[in-house]
C-alpha positions as CSV (number, residue, x, y, z in Angstrom):
1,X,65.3,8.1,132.8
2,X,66.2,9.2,136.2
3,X,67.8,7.4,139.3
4,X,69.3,7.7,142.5
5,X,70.9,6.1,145.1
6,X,71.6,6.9,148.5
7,X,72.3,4.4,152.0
8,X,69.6,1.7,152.9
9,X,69.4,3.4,156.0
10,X,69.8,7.3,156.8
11,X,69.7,8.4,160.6
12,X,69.4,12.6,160.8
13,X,69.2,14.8,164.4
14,X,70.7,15.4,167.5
15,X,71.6,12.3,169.3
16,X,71.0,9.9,166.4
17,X,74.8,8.3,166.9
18,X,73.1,6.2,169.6
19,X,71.3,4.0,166.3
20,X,75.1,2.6,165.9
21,X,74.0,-0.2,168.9
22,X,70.6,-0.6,166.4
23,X,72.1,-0.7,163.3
24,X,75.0,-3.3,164.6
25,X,72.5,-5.3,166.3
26,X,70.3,-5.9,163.3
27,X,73.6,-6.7,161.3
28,X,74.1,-9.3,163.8
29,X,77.9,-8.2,164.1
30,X,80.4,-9.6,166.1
31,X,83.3,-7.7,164.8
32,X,83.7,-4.2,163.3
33,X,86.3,-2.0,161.9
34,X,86.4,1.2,163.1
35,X,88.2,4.0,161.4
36,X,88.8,7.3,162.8
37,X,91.3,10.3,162.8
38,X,93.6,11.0,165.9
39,X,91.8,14.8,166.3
40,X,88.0,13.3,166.7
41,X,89.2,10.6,168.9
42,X,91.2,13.0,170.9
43,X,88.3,15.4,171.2
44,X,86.4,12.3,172.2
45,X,83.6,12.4,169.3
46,X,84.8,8.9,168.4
47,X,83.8,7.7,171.5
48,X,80.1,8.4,171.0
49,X,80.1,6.3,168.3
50,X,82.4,3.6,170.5
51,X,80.1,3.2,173.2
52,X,77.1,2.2,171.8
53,X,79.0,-0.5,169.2
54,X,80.6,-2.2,173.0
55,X,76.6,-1.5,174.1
56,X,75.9,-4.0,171.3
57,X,78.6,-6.7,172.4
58,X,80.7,-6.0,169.1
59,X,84.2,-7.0,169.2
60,X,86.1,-3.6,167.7
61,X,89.5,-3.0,166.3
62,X,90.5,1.0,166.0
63,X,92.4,2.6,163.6
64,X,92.9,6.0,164.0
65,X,95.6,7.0,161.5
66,X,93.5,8.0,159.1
67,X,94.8,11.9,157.7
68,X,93.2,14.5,156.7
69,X,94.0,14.7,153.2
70,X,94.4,10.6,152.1
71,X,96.9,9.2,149.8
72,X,96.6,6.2,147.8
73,X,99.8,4.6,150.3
74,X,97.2,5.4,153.0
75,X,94.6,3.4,152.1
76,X,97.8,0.7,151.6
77,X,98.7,1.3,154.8
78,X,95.3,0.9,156.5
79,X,94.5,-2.5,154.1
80,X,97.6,-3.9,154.8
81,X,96.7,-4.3,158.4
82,X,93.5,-5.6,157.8
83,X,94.1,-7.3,154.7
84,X,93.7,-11.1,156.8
85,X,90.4,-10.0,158.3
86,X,86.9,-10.8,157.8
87,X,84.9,-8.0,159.8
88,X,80.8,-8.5,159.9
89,X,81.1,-4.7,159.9
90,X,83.3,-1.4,158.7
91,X,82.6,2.3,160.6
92,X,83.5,5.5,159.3
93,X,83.6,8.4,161.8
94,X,84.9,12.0,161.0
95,X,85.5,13.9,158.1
96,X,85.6,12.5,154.6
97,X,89.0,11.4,155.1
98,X,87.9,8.4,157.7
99,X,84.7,7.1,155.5
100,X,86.6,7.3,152.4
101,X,89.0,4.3,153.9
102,X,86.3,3.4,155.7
103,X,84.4,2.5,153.0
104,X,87.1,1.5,150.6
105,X,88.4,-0.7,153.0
106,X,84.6,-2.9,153.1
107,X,84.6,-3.2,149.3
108,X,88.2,-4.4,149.1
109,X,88.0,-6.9,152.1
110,X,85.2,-8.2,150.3
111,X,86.5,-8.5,146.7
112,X,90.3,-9.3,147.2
113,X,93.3,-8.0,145.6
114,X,94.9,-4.3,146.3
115,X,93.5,-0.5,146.8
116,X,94.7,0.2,143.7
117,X,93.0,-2.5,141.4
118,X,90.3,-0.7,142.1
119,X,91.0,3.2,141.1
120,X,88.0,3.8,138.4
121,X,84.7,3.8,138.3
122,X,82.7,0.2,139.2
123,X,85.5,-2.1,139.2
124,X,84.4,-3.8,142.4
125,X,83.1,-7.4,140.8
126,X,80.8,-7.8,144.4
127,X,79.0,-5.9,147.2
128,X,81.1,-5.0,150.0
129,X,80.7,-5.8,153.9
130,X,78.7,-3.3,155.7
131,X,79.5,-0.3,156.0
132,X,78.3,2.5,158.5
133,X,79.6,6.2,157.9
134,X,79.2,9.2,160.9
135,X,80.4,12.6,159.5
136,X,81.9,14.7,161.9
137,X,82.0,17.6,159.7
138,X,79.6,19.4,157.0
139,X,81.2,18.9,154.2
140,X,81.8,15.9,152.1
141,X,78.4,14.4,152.4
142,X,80.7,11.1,151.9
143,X,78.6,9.2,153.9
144,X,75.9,8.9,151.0
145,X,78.4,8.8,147.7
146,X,79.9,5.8,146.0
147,X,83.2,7.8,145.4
148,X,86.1,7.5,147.9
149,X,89.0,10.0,146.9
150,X,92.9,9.6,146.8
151,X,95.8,11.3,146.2
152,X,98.2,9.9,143.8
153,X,101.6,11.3,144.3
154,X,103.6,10.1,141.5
155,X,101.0,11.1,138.9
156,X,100.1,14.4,140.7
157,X,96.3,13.9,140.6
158,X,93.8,12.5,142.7
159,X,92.0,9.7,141.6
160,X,88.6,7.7,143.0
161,X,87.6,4.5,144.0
162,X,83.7,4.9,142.3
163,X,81.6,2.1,143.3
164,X,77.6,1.5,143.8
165,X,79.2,-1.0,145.6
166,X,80.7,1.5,148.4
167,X,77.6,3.9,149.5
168,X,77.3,2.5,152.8
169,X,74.4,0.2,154.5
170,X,73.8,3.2,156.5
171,X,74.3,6.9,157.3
172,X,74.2,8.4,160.5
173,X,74.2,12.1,160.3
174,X,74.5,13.9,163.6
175,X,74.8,17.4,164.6
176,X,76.0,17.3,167.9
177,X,79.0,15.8,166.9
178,X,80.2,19.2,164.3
179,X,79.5,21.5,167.7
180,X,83.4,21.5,168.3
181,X,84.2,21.6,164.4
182,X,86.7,24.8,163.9
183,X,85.5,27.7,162.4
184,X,88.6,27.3,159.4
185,X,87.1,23.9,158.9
186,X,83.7,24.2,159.4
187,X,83.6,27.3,156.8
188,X,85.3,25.4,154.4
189,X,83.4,22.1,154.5
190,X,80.9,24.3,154.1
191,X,82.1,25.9,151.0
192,X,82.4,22.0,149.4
193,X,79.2,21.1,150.7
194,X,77.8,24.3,148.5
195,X,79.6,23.3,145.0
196,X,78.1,19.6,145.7
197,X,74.6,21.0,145.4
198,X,75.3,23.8,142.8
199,X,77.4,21.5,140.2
200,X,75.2,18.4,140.5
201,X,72.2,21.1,140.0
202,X,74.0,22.5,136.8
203,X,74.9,19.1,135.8
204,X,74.3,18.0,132.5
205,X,73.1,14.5,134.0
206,X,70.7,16.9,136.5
207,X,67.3,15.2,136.9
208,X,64.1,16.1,138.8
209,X,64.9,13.3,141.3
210,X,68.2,14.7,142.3
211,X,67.2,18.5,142.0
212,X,64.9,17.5,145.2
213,X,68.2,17.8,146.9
214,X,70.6,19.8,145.1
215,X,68.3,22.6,145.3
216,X,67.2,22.0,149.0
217,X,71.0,21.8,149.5
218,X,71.7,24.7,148.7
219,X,69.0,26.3,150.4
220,X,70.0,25.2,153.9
221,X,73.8,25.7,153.5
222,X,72.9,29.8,152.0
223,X,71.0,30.0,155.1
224,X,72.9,28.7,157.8
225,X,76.9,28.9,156.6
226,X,77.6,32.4,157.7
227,X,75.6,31.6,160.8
228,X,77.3,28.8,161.7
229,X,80.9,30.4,161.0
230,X,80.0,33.0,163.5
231,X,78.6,31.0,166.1
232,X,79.6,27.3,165.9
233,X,77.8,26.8,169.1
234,X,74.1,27.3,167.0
235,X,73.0,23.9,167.0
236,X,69.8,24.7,164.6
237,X,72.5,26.5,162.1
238,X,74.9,23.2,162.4
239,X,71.7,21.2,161.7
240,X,71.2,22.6,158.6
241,X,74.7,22.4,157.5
242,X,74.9,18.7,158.4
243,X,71.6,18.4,156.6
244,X,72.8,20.4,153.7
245,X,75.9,18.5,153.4
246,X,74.1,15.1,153.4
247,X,71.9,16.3,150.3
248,X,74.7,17.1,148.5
249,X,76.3,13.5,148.7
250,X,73.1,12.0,147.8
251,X,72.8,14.4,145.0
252,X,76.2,13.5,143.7
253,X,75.6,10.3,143.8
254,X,72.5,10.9,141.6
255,X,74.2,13.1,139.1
256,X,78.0,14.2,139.5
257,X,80.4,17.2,140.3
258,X,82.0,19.1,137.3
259,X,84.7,21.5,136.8
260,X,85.0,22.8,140.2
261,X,86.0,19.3,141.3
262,X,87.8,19.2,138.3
263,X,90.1,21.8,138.9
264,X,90.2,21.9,142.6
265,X,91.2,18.1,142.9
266,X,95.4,18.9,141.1
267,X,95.9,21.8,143.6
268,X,94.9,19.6,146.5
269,X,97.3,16.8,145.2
270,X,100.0,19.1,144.2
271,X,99.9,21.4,147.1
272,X,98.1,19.8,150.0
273,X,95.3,22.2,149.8
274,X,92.4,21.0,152.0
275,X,90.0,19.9,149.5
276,X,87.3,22.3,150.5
277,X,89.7,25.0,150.1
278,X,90.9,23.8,147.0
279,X,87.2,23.9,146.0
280,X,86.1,27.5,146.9
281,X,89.5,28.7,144.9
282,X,88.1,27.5,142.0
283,X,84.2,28.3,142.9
284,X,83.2,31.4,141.3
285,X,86.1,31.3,138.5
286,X,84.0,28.6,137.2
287,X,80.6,29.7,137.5
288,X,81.7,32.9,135.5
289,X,82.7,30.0,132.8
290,X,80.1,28.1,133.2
291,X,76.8,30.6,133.7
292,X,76.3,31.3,130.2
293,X,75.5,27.4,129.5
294,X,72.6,27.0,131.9
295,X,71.3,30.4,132.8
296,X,67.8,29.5,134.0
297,X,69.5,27.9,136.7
298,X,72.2,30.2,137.8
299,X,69.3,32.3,138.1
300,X,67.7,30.3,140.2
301,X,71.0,29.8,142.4
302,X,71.0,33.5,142.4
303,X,68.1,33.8,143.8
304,X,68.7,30.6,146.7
305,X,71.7,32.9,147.4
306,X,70.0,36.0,148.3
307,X,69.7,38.2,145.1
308,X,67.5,40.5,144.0
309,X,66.1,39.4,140.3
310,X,63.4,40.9,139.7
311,X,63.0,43.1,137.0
312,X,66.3,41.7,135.2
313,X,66.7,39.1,132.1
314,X,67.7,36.3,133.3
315,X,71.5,35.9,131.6
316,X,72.0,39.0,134.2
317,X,70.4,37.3,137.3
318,X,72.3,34.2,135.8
319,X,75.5,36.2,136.5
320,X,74.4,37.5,140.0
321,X,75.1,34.0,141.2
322,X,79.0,34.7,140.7
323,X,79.1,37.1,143.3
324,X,76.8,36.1,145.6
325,X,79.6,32.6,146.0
326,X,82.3,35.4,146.2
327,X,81.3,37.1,149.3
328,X,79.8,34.1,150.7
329,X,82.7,32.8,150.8
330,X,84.8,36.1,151.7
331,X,82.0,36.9,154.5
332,X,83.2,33.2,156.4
333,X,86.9,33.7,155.8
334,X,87.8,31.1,152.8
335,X,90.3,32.2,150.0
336,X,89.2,32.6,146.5
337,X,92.6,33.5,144.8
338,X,95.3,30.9,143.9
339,X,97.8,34.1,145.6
340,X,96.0,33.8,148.5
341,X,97.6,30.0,149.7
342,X,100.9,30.2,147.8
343,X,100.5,28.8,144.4
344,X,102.4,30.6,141.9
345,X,101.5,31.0,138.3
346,X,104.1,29.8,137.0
347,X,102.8,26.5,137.5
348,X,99.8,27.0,136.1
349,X,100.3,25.7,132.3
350,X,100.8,22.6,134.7
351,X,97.8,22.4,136.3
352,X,96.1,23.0,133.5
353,X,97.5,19.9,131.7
354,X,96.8,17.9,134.6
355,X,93.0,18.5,135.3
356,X,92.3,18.1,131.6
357,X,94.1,14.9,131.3
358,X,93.1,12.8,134.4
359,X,89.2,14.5,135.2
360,X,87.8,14.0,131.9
361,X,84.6,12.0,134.3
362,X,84.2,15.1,136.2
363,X,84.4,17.9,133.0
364,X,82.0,15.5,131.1
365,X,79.6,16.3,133.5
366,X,80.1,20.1,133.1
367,X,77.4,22.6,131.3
368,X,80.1,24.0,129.4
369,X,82.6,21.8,127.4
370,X,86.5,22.8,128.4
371,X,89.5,22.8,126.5
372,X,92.8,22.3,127.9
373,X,93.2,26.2,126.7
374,X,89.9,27.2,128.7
375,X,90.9,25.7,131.8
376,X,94.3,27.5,131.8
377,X,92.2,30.7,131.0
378,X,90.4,30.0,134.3
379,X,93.4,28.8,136.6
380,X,95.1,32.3,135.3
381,X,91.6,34.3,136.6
382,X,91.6,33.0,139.9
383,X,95.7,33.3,139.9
């Protein structure tokens, strides 16, 4: 049996943050939430989304502290000024960061209680007011998941709010607001938008329904990334990526992450490594685990990623696909070595315990089964 889900309503192109007055209006809001970051509304992005909310005659209260990297006392923070309202509507604009408490903070005002009642996966008893998400960045594809991701500082992990519940009413995906996107961020939101395709398409829990976009996914981020690292300005190139990032939310909504996540997500909490970043550090250490498991369709990525095939068996095209993500990711300037952003291997043994003990959701959903042992093994190769 196969299923996915994805927003009610999913806005794509250039211009398309104008439908915000549309969308509000058929909500029939008075009142919205707005959450933001203090870099997109500096840069003024946030206030193409603003202007056609007033345009509608919605009342709008901003919050704009909203990091890049969110805590658990984050969402706290943003709840606990909120906690008396009753908004007709909640709006995410920028990276994943913003829609994450964006979102989290519709399903808590509806249900109640704290943030933290709600760490795990479909703990939210009711639906949650409407939300509308407007990525700023091709990356996350947050705008289409029911997961909304947190550090947790005293355990050393990250953990997620995971909740039908929290996929948004809508998604509005426009590329004229990633034209001013740096190229350090755009290559690595990038690089994440990439392993959402490839580990949902290697997933276990893969079905034809989401292979439609993992595999599309990846097909528009291997042909635009490098274009879009050199010229940001492309706007056909940050179409794609925004369109290739979208796919990959709605395919991990429709089948899961895996051990990339799975690793990435203790180096992020430990050592404030941007999550994308955290991701392509662990990116083709994995696949060279995880290839062997699911050749047929490292193959196939191969071959999305540019190489050659023919005349080979396919364990050896399988195995292509490691070093196609390599350079990919070397060609737009993103780190693939643990040496590479400071983290020493000492602590290793560490990290190991700790992505083995709190992402068992995310290693279920891996093609290869991992041990605490095998997960050290890997940390050590990408040291």
């Amino acid at each position: 049996m196969s299923s996915i889900r994805h927003p009610r309503r999913t806005w794509f192109g250039p211009g398309t943050v104008a439908r915000l007055k549309e969308e509000a209006e058929f909500l029939r809001a008075r009142r919205a939430l707005f959450f933001t970051d203090k870099g997109v509304r500096g840069a003024g992005v946030a206030g193409k989304a603003l202007a056609p909310l007033k345009a509608a005659g919605v009342d709008i209260a901003i919050y704009d502290d909203c990091p890049a990297e969110p805590a658990i006392a984050d969402l706290e923070k943003a709840h606990a000024q909120f906690k008396g309202e009753r908004p007709d509507l909640v709006v995410g604009v920028g990276g994943g960061s913003s829609m994450d408490i964006a979102k989290s903070i519709a399903g808590i005002l509806a249900n109640g209680g704290a943030p933290r009642d709600y760490l795990g996966v479909e703990l939210l008893p009711k639906p949650s007011i409407p939300a509308i998400l407007v990525p700023t960045t091709s990356g996350t594809g947050a705008e289409a998941t029911p997961n909304a991701i947190f550090s947790v500082p005293e355990q050393g992990v990250k953990l997620a709010i995971v909740s039908t519940y929290i996929i948004p009413w809508a998604a509005i995906v426009d590329p004229d607001l990633t034209l001013t996107v740096p190229q350090k961020v755009t290559a690595a939101s990038g690089v994440d938008a990439l392993t959402h395709c490839l580990e949902s398409f290697v997933n276990p829990n893969s079905h034809p329904l989401s292979e439609l976009y993992s595999v599309r996914g990846m097909e528009l981020i291997a042909g635009a990334l490098r274009k879009v690292c050199r010229d940001g300005s492309d706007l056909q190139a940050r179409s794609d990526m925004a369109l290739g990032s979208h796919y990959g939310g709605v395919c991990l909504a429709g089948a899961g992450a895996g051990a990339i996540h799975a690793l990435a997500y203790p180096l992020g909490s430990r050592f404030h490594i941007p999550h994308g970043v955290s991701n392509s550090l662990m990116f083709s250490h994995v696949m060279k685990w995880n290839f062997e498991a699911a050749p047929a369709k490292f193959a196939r990525i191969s071959r999305i990623l540019g190489e050659r095939t023919e005349g080979l068996g396919e364990r050896e095209a399988a195995g292509l696909s490691v070093g196609a993500v390599e350079r990919l990711c070397r060609d737009c300037g993103v780190p693939t070595r643990l040496s590479e952003v400071g983290v020493p291997a000492h602590v290793i043994p560490e990290l190991a315990e700790a992505a083995f003990k709190t992402q068992q959701r995310l290693l279920g959903f891996n093609p290869r089964k991992l041990t605490q042992e095998d997960i050290e093994a890997i940390y050590r190769a990408a040291a």
